[in-house]
N, C-alpha and C positions, 0 to 999 in steps of 0.2 A: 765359144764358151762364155756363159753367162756368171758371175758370182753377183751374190747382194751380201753385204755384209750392214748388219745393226750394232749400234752406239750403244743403245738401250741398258744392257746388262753389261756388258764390261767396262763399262765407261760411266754407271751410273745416271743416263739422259734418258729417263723413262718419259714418254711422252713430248720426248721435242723432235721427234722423225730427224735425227741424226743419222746417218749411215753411208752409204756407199756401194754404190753398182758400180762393175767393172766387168766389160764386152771386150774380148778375144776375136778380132777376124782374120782372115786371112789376105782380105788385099783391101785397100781405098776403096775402091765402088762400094762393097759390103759396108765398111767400115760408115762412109757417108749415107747409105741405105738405112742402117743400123740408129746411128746419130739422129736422123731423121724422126724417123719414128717416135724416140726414145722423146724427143723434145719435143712431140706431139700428145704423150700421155705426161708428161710432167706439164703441160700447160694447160689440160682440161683437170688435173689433178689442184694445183694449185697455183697461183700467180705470184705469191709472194710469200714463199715459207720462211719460219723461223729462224732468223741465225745465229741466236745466243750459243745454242745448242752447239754449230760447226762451229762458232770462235773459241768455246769449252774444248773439243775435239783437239784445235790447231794449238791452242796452247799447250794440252799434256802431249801431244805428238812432236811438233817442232823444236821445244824446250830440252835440248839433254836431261835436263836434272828433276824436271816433270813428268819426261817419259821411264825415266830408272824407276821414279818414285810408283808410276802406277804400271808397271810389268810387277816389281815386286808387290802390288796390294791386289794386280790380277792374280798373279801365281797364288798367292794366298785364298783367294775365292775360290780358286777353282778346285784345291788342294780341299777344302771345306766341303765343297759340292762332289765330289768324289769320295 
């Protein structure tokens, strides 16, 4: 199972390729197959991405009182966009 998940709109990081892939295998060989690969289109993709954008991320995720603050201004987005 493959997910990607973007930074972008819930998190307000338009434009700084914030996000997150997460791969589901079912044994090490895949798992290392998988890995492999993945780390083969991330280095023709790019060499040195941006990391403002993932210390923005780490800070409202890791922080208790950062991550309360923006679940409640996501619920509000979303509630808006609905």
């Amino acid at each position: 199972m493959v997910i990607a998940q973007s930074f972008a709109k819930t998190m307000g990081l338009y434009g700084e390729r914030t996000g997150a892939l997460h791969v589901v295998t079912t044994d090490k060989d895949t798992q290392e197959r998988v890995m492999s690969q993945l780390k083969i289109i991330v280095r023709t993709n790019y060499s040195s991405p941006p990391i403002h954008g993932a210390k923005i991320a780490a800070k409202i995720l890791t922080i208790p009182e950062n991550r309360k603050q923006w679940l409640l201004e996501l619920q509000a987005v979303t509630d808006r966009m609905n």
